[in-house]
Structures are given as structure tokens and as C-alpha cells.
C-alpha positions in Angstrom: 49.8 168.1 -5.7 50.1 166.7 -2.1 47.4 167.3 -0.2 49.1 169.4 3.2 51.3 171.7 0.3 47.0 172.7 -1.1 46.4 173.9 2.9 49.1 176.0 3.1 49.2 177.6 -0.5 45.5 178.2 0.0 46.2 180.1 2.8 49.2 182.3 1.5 46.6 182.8 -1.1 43.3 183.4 0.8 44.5 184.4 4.0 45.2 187.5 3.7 42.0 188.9 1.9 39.7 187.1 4.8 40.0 187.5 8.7 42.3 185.3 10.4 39.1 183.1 11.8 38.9 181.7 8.5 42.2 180.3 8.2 40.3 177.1 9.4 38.3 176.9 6.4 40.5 177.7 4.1 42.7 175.1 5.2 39.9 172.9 5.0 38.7 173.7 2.0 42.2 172.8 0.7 42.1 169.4 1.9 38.6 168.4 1.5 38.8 167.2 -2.3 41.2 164.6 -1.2 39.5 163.2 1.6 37.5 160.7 -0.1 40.9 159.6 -1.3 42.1 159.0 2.0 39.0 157.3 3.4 39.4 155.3 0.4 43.2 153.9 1.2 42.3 153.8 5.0 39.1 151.2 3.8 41.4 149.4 0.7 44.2 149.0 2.9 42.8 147.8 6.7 39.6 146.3 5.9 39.9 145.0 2.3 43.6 144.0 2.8 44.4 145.3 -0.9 47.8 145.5 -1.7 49.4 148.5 -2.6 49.5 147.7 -6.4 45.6 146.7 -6.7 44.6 150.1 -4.5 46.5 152.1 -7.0 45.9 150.4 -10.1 42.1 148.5 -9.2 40.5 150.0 -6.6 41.2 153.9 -7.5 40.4 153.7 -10.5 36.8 151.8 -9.8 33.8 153.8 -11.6 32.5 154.4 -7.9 35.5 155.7 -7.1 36.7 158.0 -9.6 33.1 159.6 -9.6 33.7 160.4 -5.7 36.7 161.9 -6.4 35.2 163.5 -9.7 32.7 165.5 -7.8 35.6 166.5 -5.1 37.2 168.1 -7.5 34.9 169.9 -9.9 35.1 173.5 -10.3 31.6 173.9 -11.3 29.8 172.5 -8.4 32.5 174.7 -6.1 31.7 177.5 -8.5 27.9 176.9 -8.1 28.6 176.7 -4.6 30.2 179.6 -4.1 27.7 181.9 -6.5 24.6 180.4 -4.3 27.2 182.2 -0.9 27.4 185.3 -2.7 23.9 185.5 -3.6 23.1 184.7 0.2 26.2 186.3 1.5 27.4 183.6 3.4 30.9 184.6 4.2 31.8 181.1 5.1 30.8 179.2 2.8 32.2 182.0 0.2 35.8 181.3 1.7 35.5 176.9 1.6 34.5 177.1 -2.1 36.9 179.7 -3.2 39.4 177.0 -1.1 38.0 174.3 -3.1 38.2 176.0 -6.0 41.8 176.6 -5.7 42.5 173.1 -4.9 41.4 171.8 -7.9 43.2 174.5 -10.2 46.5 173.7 -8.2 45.5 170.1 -9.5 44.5 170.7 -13.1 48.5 171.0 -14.1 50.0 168.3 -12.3 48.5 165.5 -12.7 49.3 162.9 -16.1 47.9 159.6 -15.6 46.0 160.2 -12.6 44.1 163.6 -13.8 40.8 164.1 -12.4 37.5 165.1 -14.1 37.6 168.9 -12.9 34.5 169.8 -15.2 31.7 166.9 -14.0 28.8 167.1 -14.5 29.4 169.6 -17.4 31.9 167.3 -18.9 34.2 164.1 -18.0 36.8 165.7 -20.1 40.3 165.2 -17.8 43.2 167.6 -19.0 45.8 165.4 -18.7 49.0 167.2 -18.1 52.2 166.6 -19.8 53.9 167.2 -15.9 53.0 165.5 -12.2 53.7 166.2 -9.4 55.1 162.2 -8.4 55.4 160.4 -11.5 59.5 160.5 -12.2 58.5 159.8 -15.9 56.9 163.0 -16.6 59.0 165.2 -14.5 57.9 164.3 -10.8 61.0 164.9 -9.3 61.1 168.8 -10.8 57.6 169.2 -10.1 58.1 168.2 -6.7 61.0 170.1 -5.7 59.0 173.3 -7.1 56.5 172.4 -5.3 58.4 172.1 -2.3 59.9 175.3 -2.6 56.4 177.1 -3.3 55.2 175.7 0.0 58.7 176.6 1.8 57.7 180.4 0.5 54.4 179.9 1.1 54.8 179.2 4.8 57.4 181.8 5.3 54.6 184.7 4.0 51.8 183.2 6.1 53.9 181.8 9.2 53.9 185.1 11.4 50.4 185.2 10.9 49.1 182.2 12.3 48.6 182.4 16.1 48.1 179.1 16.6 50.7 176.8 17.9 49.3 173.9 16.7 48.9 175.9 13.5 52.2 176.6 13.3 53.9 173.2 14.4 51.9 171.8 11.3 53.2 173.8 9.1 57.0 173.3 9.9 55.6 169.3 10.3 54.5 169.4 6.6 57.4 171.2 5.0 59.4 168.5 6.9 58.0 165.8 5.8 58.2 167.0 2.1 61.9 167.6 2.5 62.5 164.3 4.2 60.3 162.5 1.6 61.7 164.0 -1.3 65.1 163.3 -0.3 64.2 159.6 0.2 61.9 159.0 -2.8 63.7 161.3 -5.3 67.3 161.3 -4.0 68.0 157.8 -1.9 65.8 155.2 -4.3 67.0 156.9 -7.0 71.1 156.5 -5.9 69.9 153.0 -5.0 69.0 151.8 -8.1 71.4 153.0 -10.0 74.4 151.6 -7.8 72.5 148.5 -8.6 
């Protein structure tokens, strides 16, 4: 799943149980997993001058890397995480893990060839989906359009309730993009090649 579409469903989700000073983490929490990702592409892509095809094909899929983003993403250490909050009733750090948690079960479905080991250091078991959420040959361009349309409704429920301008211009920024992304990598590149 795309990183922003995690914030928001996190918050449709979460929001409304917590106080509205924990929007912040929740969002958070929803994007954290990915973050080493990014740092990753920023690093492969500016400093190590990788192309595209080695980033995505090498350099992700290094040992060193696919631990990082093994640990991001496992629901035990977030579910540790969170009982060690509830024993110590640490309201914050309750609301990132159950945020991190979420992420990574909004992950566990879409993801084929790229699935992540949600269980370390329990297990390196990766379910690997028969659906993702980008790869056109097992259903990407569904998956993404639902998961457009789940954010769309998502940020309809939790718009009104985000007092933040800022807040707010992101959200209508990210839903945006997706439209405008989808259209071009689903719709356009697809009409292209086949008039080719």
C-alpha cells in the first residue's frame, strides 16, 4: 500500500477513538515503517547514483536492507511495544504502535513479490499475497483503484475533523496525487503501449 493512503486510513480508523492531539501520531505511526524505505531511495539514488532497476532489483532486496525494513514492519515488536504502553499506560506510545500495527496489516494483503517479513524475529515467514497493490500482473491496477477509493472515503469521514490547514491541504494533496498517478501509470502507459 502507498505510504500517504496508510496516514490517512489510520486515522479514519484511530481517530476517532483517541483525542484529536493524537492525529499526529497516528499519522506517524502510519508512515513510519516505510521510512527506512525512503531514506534508502534518497541514499541509492543521490549518493550511490543506482539506477532505478539496480535500487529495485539490488539494492532493496540487500540482506541489510530487507532486515531494516523487516523490523519496520513486524507486528510483534509493535505488539510488544504497545503491551509494554499499556502496562505503563503510556497513552502515546499506545496510539504509535496500534498506528504501526495497522500499517503493517494494511500491508500483509497487498504485497506479491515484494512482501515483507511481518512476523521477525518470531519468524521470516513472508505471506506472499496473490494481489498488490502496483504490480499490473497480479491485479495492481484493481488493487489500486480500491485503494484509491478507500482513501477518497477515508478522507471524506475524517476531513471535517481535522483542524489543521496544513492537515487538510495534505490530504486533498495525496488523494490527488493518487488520482493523477493512477490515471498516468494505469490509464496513459497502458493506452500507450498498446497503440504501439
Amino acid at each position: 500500500m502507498n505510504t500517504p493512503s496508510h496516514a490517512i486510513l489510520n486515522l479514519a480508523i484511530l481517530g476517532k477513538v483517541t483525542h484529536p492531539e493524537a492525529n499526529l501520531l497516528i499519522v506517524l505511526g502510519g508512515i513510519l515503517p516505510d521510512i527506512p524505505i525512503f531514506l534508502f531511495y534518497g541514499w541509492a539514488k543521490l549518493i550511490a547514483k543506482m539506477p532505478e532497476e539496480q535500487i529495485w532489483l539490488q539494492g532493496y532486496y540487500s540482506p541489510i536492507m530487507q532486515t531494516i525494513v523487516a523490523i519496520s514492519h513486524s507486528i510483534p515488536l509493535a505488539v510488544i511495544g504497545l503491551a509494554i504502553a499499556t502496562f505503563y499506560q503510556w497513552k502515546i506510545l499506545q496510539i504509535l504502535c496500534l498506528s504501526l500495527i495497522l500499517h503493517s496489516l494494511f500491508d500483509l494483503p497487498v504485497h506479491h513479490d515484494d512482501a515483507h517479513r511481518h512476523f521477525v524475529p518470531f519468524s521470516n515467514y513472508r505471506f506472499i499475497s496473490p494481489v498488490s497493490y502496483w504490480d499490473t500482473k497480479h491485479y495492481g491496477s484493481i488493487v489500486s483503484l480500491v485503494e484509491i477509493l478507500l482513501v477518497f472515503g477515508a478522507t471524506i469521514r475524517v476531513f471535517p475533523g481535522v483542524e489543521s490547514p496544513v492537515g487538510k491541504g495534505l490530504m486533498i494533496l495525496v488523494n490527488s496525487l493518487s488520482v493523477i498517478s493512477y490515471l498516468y501509470f494505469y490509464v496513459y502507459l497502458k493506452y500507450k503501449l498498446w497503440v504501439n
